[in-house]
C-alpha atoms as one frame of an Amber mdcrd trajectory, in Angstrom:
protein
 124.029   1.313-104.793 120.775   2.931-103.834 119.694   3.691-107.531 120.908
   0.505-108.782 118.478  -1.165-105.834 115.874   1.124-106.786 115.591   0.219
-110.358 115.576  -3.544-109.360 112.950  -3.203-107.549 110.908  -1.205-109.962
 112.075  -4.083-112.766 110.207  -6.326-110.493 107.143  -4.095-110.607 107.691
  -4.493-114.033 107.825  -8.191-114.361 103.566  -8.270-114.374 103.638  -6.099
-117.685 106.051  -8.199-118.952 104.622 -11.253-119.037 101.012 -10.016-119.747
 102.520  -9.005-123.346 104.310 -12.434-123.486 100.963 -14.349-122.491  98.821
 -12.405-124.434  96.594 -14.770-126.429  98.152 -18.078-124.573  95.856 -19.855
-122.738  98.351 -21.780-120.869 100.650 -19.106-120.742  97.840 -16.971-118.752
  96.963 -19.791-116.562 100.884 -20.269-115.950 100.670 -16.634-114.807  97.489
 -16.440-112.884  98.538 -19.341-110.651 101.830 -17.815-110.001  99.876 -14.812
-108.850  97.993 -16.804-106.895 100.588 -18.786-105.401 102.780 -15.522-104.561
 100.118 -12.974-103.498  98.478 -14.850-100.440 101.710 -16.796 -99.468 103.406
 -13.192 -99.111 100.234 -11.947 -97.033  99.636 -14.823 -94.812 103.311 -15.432
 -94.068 105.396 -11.963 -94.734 103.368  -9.100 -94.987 101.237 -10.362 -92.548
 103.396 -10.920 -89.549 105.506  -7.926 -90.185 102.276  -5.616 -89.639 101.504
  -7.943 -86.617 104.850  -6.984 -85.513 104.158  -3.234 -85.272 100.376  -3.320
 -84.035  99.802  -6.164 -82.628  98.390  -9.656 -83.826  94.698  -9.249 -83.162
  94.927  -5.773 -84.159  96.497  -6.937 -87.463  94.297 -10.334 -88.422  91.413
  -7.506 -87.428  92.025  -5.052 -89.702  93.044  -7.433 -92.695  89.861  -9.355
 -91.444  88.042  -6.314 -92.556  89.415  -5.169 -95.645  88.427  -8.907 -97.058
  84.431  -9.251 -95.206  83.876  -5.170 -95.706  85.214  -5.708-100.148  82.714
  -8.879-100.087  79.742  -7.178 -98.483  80.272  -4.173-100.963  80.012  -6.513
-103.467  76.654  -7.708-101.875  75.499  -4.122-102.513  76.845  -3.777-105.919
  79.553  -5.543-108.274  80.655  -2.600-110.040  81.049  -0.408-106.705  83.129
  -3.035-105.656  85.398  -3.459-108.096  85.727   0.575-107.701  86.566   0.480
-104.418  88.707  -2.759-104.559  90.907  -1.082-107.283  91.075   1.962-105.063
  91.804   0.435-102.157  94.173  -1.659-103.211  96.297   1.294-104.755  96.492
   3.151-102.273  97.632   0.497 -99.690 100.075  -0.097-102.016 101.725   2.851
-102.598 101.779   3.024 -98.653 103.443  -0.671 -98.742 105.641   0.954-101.401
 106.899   3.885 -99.690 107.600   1.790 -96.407 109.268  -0.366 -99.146 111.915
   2.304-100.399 112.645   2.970 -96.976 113.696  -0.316 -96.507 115.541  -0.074
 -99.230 117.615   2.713 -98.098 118.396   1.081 -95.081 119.194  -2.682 -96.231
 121.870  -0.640 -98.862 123.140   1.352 -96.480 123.679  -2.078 -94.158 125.135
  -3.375 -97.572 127.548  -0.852 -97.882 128.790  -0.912 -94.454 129.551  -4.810
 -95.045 126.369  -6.498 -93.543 124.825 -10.089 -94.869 121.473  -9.130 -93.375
 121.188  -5.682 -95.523 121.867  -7.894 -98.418 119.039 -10.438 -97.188 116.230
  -7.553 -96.476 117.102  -6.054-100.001 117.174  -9.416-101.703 113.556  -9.774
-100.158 112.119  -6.347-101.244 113.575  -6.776-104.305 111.427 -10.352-105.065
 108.252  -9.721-103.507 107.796  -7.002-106.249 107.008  -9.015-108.474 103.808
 -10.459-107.104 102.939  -6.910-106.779 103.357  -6.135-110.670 101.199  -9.248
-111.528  98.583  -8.817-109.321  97.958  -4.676-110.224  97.843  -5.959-114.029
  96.026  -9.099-113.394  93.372  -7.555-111.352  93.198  -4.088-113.172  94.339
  -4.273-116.943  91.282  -6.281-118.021  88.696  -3.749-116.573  91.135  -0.315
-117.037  93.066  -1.314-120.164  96.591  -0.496-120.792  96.639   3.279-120.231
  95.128   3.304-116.550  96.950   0.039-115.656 100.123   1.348-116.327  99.427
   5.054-114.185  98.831   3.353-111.298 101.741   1.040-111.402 103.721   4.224
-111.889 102.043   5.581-108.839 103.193   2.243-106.795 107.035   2.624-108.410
 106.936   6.616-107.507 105.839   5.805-103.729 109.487   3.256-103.608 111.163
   5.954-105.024 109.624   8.627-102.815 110.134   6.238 -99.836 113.565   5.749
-100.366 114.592   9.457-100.138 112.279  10.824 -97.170 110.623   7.805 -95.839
 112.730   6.793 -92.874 112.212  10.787 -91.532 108.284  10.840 -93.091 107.689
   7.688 -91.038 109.261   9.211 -87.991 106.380  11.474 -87.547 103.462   9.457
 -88.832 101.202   7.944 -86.480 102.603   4.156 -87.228  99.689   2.062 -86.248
  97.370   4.279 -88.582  99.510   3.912 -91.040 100.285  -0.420 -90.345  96.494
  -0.916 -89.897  95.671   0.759 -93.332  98.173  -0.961 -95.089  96.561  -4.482
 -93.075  93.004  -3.494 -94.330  94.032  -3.132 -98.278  96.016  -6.544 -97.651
  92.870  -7.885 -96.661  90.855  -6.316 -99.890  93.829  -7.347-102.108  93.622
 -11.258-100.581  89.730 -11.015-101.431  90.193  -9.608-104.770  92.616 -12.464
-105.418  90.767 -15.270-104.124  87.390 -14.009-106.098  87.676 -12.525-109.681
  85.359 -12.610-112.138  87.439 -13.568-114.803  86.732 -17.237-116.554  88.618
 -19.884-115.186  91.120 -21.826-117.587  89.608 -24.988-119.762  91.442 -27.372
-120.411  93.723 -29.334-118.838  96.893 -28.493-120.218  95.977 -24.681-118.918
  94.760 -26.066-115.549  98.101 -28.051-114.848 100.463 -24.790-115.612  98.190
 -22.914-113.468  98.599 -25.690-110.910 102.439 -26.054-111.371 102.982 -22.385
-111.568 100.920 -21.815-108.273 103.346 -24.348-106.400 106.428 -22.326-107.595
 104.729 -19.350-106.586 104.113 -20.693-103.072 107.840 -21.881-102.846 109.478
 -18.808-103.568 107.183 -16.689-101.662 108.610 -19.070 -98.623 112.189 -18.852
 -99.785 112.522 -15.617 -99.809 115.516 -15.364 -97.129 113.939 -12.134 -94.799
 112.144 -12.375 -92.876 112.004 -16.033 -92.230 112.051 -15.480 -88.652 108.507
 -15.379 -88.782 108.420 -18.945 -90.023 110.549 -20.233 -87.587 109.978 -18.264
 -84.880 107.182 -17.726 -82.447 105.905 -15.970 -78.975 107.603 -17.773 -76.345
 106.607 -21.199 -75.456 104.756 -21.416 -78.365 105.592 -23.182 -81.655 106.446
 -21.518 -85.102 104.507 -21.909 -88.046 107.221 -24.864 -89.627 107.453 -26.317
 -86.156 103.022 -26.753 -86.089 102.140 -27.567 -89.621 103.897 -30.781 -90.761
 102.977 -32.781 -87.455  99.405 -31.248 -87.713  99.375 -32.475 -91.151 100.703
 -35.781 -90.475  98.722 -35.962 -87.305  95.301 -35.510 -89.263  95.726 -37.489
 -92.720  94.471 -40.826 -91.220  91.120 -38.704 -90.291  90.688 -37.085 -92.982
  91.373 -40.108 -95.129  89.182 -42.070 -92.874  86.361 -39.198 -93.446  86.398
 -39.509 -97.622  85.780 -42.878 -97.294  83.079 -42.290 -94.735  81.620 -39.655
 -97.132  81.663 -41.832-100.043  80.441 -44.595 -98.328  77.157 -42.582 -97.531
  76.624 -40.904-100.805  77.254 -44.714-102.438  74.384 -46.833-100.138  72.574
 -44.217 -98.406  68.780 -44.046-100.370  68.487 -40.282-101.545  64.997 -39.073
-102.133  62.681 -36.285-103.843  62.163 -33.630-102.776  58.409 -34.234-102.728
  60.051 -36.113 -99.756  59.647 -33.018 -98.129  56.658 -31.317 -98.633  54.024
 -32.355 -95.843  53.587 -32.858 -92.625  54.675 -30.536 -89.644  57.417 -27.900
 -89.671  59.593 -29.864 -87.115  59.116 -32.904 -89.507  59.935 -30.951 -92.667
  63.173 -29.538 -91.041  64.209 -32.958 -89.859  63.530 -34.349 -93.381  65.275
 -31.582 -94.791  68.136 -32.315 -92.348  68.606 -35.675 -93.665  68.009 -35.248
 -97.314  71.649 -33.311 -97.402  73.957 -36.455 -95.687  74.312 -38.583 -98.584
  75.028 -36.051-101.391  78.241 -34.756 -99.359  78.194 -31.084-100.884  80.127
 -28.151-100.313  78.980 -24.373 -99.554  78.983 -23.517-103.277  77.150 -26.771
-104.103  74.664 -25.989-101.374  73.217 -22.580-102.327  72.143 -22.625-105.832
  70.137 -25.814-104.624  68.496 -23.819-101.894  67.594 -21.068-104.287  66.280
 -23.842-106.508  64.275 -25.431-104.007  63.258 -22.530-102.414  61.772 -21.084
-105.864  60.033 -24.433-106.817  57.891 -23.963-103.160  59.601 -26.900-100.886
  59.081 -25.768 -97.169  61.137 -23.575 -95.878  61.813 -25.536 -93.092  63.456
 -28.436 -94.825  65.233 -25.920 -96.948  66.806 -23.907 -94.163  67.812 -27.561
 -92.639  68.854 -28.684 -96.087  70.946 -25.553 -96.076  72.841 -25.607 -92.820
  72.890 -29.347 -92.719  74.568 -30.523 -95.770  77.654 -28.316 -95.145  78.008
 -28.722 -90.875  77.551 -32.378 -90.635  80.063 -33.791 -92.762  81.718 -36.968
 -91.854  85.279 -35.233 -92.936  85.145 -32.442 -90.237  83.909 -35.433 -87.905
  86.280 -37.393 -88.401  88.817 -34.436 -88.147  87.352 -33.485 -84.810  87.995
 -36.964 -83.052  91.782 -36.640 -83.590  91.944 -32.700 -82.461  89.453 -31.820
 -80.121  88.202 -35.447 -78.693  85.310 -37.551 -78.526  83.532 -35.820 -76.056
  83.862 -32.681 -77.732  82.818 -33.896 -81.138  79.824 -35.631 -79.907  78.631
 -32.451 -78.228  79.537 -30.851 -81.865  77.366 -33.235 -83.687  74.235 -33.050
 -81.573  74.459 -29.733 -80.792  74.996 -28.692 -84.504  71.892 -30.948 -84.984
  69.786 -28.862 -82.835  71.116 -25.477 -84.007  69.922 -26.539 -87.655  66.094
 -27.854 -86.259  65.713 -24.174 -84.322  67.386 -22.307 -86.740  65.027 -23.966
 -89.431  61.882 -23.921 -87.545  61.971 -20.285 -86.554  63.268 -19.043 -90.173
  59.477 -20.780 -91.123  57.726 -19.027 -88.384  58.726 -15.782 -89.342  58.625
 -16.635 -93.484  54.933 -18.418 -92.940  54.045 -14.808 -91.106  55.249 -12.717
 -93.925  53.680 -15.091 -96.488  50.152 -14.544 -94.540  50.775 -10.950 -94.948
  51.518 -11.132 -99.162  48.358 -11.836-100.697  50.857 -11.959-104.242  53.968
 -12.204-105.245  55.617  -8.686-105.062  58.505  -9.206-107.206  57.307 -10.213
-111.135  60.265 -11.478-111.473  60.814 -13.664-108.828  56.930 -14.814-109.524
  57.770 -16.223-113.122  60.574 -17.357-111.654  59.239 -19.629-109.347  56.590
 -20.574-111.531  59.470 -22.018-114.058  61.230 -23.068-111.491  58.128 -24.831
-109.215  57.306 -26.915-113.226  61.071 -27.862-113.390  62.141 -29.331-110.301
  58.584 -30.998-110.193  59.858 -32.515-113.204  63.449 -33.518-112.436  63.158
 -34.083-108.960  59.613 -34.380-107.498  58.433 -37.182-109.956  62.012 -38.848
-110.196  64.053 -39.997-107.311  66.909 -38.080-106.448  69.220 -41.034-106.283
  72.744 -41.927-106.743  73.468 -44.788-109.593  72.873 -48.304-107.904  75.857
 -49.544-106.243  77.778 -51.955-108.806  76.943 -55.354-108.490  80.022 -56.552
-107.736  82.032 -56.140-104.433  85.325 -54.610-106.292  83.267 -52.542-108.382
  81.603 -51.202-105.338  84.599 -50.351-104.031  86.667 -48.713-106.850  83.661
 -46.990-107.197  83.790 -45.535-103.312  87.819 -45.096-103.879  87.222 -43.064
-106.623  84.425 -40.958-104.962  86.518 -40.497-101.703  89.555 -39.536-104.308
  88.085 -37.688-106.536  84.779 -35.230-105.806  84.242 -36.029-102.307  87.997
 -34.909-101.719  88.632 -32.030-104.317  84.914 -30.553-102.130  87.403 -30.003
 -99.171  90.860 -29.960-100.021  91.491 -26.256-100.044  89.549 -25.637 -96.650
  91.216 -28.446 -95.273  94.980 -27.072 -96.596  93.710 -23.317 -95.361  92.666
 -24.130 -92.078  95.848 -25.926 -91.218  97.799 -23.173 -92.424  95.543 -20.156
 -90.621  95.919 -22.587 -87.237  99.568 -22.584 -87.338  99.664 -19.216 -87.843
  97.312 -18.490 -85.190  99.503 -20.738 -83.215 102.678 -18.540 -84.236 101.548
 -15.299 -83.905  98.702 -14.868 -81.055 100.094 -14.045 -77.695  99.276 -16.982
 -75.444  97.669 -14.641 -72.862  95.447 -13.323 -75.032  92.487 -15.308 -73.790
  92.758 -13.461 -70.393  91.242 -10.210 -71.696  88.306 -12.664 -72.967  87.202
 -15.247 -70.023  84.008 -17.149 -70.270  80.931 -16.497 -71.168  82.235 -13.487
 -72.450  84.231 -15.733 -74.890  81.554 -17.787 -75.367  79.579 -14.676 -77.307
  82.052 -13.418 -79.065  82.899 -16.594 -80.988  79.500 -17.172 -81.788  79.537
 -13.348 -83.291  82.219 -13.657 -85.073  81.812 -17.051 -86.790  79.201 -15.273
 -88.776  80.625 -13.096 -91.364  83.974 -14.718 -91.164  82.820 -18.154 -93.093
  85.139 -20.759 -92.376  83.965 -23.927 -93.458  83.586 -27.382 -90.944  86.989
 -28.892 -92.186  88.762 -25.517 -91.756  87.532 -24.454 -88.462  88.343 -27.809
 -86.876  92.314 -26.782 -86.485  90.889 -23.487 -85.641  89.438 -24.547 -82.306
  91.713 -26.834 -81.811  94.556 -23.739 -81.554  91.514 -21.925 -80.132  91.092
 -24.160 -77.020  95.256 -24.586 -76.859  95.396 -20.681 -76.641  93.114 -20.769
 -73.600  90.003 -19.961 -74.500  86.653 -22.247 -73.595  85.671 -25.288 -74.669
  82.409 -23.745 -75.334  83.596 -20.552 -77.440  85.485 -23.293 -80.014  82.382
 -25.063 -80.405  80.575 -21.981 -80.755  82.826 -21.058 -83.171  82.504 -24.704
 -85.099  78.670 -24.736 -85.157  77.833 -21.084 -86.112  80.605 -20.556 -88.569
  79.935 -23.218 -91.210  76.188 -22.855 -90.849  76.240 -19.145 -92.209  77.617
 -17.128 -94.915  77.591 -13.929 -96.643  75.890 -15.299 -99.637  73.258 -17.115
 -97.812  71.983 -14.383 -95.884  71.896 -12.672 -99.581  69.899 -15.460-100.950
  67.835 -14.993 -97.807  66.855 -11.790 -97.837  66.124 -11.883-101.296  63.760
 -14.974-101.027  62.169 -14.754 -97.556  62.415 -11.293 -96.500  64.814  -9.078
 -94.005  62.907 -10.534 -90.854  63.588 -14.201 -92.144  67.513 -13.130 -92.631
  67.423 -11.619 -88.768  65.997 -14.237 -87.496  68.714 -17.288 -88.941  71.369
 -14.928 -87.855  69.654 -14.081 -84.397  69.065 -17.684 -84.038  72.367 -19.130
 -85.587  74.393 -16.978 -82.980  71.718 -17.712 -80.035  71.917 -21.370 -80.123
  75.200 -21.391 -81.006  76.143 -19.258 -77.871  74.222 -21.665 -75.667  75.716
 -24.950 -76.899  79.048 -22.735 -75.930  77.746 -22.165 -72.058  76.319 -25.744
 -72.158  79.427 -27.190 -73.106  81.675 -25.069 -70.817  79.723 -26.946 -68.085
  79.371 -30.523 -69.891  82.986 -30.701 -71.448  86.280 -30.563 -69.451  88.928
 -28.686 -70.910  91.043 -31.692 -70.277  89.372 -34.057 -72.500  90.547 -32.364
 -75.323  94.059 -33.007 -76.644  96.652 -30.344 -76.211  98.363 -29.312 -79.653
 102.002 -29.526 -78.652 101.620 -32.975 -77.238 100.196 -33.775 -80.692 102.755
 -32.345 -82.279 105.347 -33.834 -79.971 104.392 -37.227 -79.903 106.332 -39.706
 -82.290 104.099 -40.251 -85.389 103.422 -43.909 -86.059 104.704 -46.102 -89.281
 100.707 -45.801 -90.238 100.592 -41.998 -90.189 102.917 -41.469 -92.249 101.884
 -43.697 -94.833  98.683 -42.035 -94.783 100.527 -38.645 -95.320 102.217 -39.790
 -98.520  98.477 -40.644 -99.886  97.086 -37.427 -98.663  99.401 -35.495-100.318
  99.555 -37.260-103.310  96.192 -37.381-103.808  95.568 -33.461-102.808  98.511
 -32.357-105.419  96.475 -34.625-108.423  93.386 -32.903-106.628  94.976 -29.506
-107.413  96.710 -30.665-110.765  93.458 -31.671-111.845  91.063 -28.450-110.798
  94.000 -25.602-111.202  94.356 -23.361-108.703  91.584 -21.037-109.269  88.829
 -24.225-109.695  90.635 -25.449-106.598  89.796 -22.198-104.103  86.790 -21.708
-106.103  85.334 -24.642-103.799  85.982 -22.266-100.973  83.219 -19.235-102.007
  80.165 -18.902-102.675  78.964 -16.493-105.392  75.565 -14.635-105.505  74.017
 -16.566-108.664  70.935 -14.015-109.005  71.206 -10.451-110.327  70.555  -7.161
-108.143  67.741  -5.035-108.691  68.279  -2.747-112.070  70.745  -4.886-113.438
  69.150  -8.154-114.476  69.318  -6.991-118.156  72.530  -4.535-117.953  75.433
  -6.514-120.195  77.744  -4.275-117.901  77.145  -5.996-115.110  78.498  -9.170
-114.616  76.601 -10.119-111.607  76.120 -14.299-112.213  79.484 -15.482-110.658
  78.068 -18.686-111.406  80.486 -19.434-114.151  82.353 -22.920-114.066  85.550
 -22.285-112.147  86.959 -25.535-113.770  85.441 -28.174-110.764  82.290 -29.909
-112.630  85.022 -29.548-116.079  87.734 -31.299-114.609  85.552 -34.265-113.316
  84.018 -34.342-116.580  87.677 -34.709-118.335  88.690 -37.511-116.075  85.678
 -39.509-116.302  85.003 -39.512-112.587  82.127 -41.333-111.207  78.967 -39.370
-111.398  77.789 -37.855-108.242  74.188 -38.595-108.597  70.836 -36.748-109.977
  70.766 -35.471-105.887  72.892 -32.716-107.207  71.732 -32.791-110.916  68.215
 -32.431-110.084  68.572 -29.376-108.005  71.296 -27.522-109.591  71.258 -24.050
-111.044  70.075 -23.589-114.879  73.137 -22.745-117.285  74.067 -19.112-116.113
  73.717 -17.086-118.912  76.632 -15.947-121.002  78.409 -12.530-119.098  81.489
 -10.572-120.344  84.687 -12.622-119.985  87.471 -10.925-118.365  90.532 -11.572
-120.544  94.194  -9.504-120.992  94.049  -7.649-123.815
């Protein structure tokens, strides 16, 4: 029974070869098979691979170490794309021909339960058996259009020798073996495979037949990754007096769908009547002025992170301050009405209004000591040091003149009449405003329930204030979360006993930085520039913490089992229904990879020495299918706010495609 076992699970290994021939040349067909990837691969992380490793190490120890396979992958590919695809392909290998061998050992066991009459060795081999599958696709999605046929299929051999090799000596191999080394490797390539998966450089599917397979087969994927009948304990179970990840993510879902709804429409209702301007708007006056300005100009065009930076670049180039840039930066993203609205219903009006003026004063400091330090290094340059980045701005200083100093950056008048005004809102709030937040908003539910499930409620004992306090504030910034998925963060945050003041340190510092801002920093404004926003992101964010431990009772904010507890009102309900109807047509219409494409930012700009190398693919600008799908369906336009500003056509780079 073992061999028979063995060379099912090895047929699902094979499954990703399989249908690459099949696809081959099929644009929906590929699609179809990308979104099942990516419907499998980080369901099985997040919700089975995940806990099991928890399991054996520890929690923290686990979301650590899978934490740093994804941030360390992403800040290689900082450094270089092409190292990082080298070490992401290596990585990814070899943690899983470990999974593998720990894999055959389970086999061997859940047979030899088989054969001895036991349901639950038929369960855990059922469950090896389908999770291979996931496996197969991934290795030939991620490798085969980089490594061809040849190398693709060697290392899939590798992964289906390790089972095999597992299955005969694993259970005595893994006797001896140091088993948290071994778990915590295994969590980091999990974490490089997960950021591999979630940022390709492949070309996203076209058209909307190929975006609605990819959509379809990514909710199949995500249902049979769940299904899978071992071990579900981890989805149903949870540390004690604590709630499972089932018994916390309906209610939170149905809890915040009136906010969030509430929030769209609040969004829309700003970018639809509130004035944009130029940005010759903010050139003059003083730097506080500037970064106030700067502040503002961001409210009304209701923009995500990747919407945000190549506008920065672009103003940054064409010579607006870098005062109302920085503002512009950390503004637009951190005070949106969504995560506001959010906040009421999880974390309570005190603590929201602390968020909202506190975040306002991180973005002012933050802003006016980036310009100190840039205005001091710009003192010190007589010229431009970079000939590039000189022609560059001069192009760029004539164009945005053009587009958006001498024309206002304004939204379409309002329609004249009162129900054109407000399909036109309902459609923004539905469309754009919504598909900007969707996944984050999905993502952060689902990471707070399984923070809720898996962290040991004591665990905030090790960390008491101020202590926590720092740490949060540390933390937030390479681990970008945006504002609407950090809110159920905190929320779980401040349930699990830490501070009031280490979740809002965690809420303002977190969606104000990222990896590719600090890029886009250094780049533009020097290393000193890039310290200093980081220095004085997690300064000000760590004080707003302290102030807020002393301004905020714990108390005020709601505790997450009485919200889940609570019976959910006719209202509520209804509001659900909408939500998720209108976030499945949000995916339907994007596809999965346009959909999580709203959650990254790419670096836009190549690195030195390989600005004219065809080898390098470095502009992961490409259209991930968002601004496509809105133009398909005829959605309202968004205004010239983010026309104006936005990046020049990338240039044409080598499209990834199965061969």
């Amino acid at each position: 029974m073992l061999l028979l076992a063995l060379a099912l699970s090895i047929g699902g290994l094979a499954v990703g070869p399989l249908l690459a021939v099949l696809g081959r040349g099929r644009a929906v067909a590929l699609a179809a098979m990308e979104g099942l990837t990516l419907g499998l691969l980080p369901a099985l992380l997040l919700v089975r691979h995940l806990p099991h490793v928890a399991e054996e190490i520890g929690a923290v120890v686990a979301i650590g170490a899978m934490a740093s396979g994804y941030v360390g992958l992403r800040l290689v590919e900082r450094w270089s794309h092409v190292a990082s695809e080298r070490v992401g392909r290596g990585l990814i290998v070899v943690a899983l021909a470990m999974h593998a061998f720990t894999d055959g050992a389970g086999l061997a066991l859940a047979t030899a339960a088989a054969e001895q009459g036991s349901a639950e060795g038929v369960l855990l081999g059922l469950a090896l058996l389908v999770h291979r599958m996931p496996e197969g696709l991934f290795l030939v999605t991620t490798l085969l259009p980089e490594l061809g046929w040849g190398r693709t299929l060697a290392r899939l051999g590798v992964v289906a020798l390790a089972t095999i090799v597992g299955a005969i000596a694993g259970e005595r191999a893994l006797s001896v073996v140091p088993h948290g080394v071994f778990e915590g490797f295994v969590a980091v390539g999990l974490g490089a495979m997960l950021a591999m998966a979630l940022h390709p450089h492949s070309v996203a599917p076209s058209t909307r037949p190929a975006r609605r397979a990819g959509a379809i087969a990514f909710l199949v994927g995500v249902a049979a990754a769940v299904a899978v009948p071992e071990p579900a304990e981890h989805l149903v179970e949870a540390h004690p007096r604590e709630l499972s990840v089932i018994q916390s993510l309906g209610p939170l879902f149905v809890e915040t769908a009136p906010s969030l709804l509430l929030g769209l429409v609040g969004a829309a209702l700003l970018h639809t009547y509130l004035k944009q301007r130029s940005t010759a708007s903010l050139r003059g006056g003083s730097a506080p002025v500037q970064a106030a300005r700067g502040m503002v100009f961001g409210l009304p065009l209701s923009l995500g992170v990747n919407d945000v930076l190549p506008m920065s670049r672009r103003m940054l180039v064409a010579g607006v301050p870098t005062a109302a840039v920085i503002a512009f930066a950390i503004g637009a993203p951190e005070l949106d009405v969504g995560s506001a609205a959010l906040s009421v219903r999880l974390l309570g009006v005190p603590l929201t209004a602390v968020r909202l003026i506190g975040s306002a004063a991180l973005i002012l400091v933050v802003a006016l000591l980036v310009a100190a330090v840039a205005r001091r290094r710009a003192e010190e340059t007589v010229a431009p040091t970079d000939a590039t980045d000189a022609a560059a701005g001069a192009d760029a200083a004539t164009g945005a003149d053009a587009a958006a100093g001498a024309e206002p950056l304004a939204a379409a008048a309002p329609p004249p009449f009162a129900g054109s005004r407000l399909r036109a809102i309902l459609a923004d709030a539905c469309g754009p405003t919504l598909d900007r937040v969707a996944a984050w908003y999905v993502v952060g539910l689902l990471l707070a329930a399984i923070v809720e499930a898996t962290f040991d409620p004591e665990i905030a004992l090790g960390l008491p204030p101020p202590h926590d306090v720092v740490v949060s504030a540390l933390a937030a910034i390479p681990l970008y979360i945006s504002a609407q998925g950090a809110t159920p963060l905190a929320a779980v945050m401040i349930h699990k006993g830490f501070s009031v003041g280490a979740a809002l340190a965690f809420l303002v510092v977190g969606p104000a930085t990222n990896i590719a801002m600090l890029a886009l920093l250094r780049r533009h404004l020097g290393l000193g520039a890039t310290a200093m926003f980081v220095l004085g992101s997690a300064g000000c964010g760590a004080l707003l913490g302290l102030l807020a431990n002393f301004l905020v009772p714990a108390a005020t904010a709601p505790e997450v089992h009485a919200l889940v507890a609570h019976e959910h009102a006719v209202l509520e309900w209804v509001a659900t229904g909408i939500l998720a109807a209108l976030l499945l047509g949000s995916l339907l219409r994007l596809g999965p990879r346009g959909w999580f494409s709203t959650m990254t930012v790419e670096r836009q700009w190549p690195l030195r020495g390989e600005a004219d190398d065809p080898r390098h693919p470095h502009d992961h600008g490409h259209d991930h299918g968002h601004h496509r799908a809105h133009a398909e369906e005829a959605a309202p336009p968004r205004g010239q706010g983010e026309e104006g500003l936005s990046e020049e056509p990338p240039p044409p780079h080598p499209q990834r495609r199965i061969a």
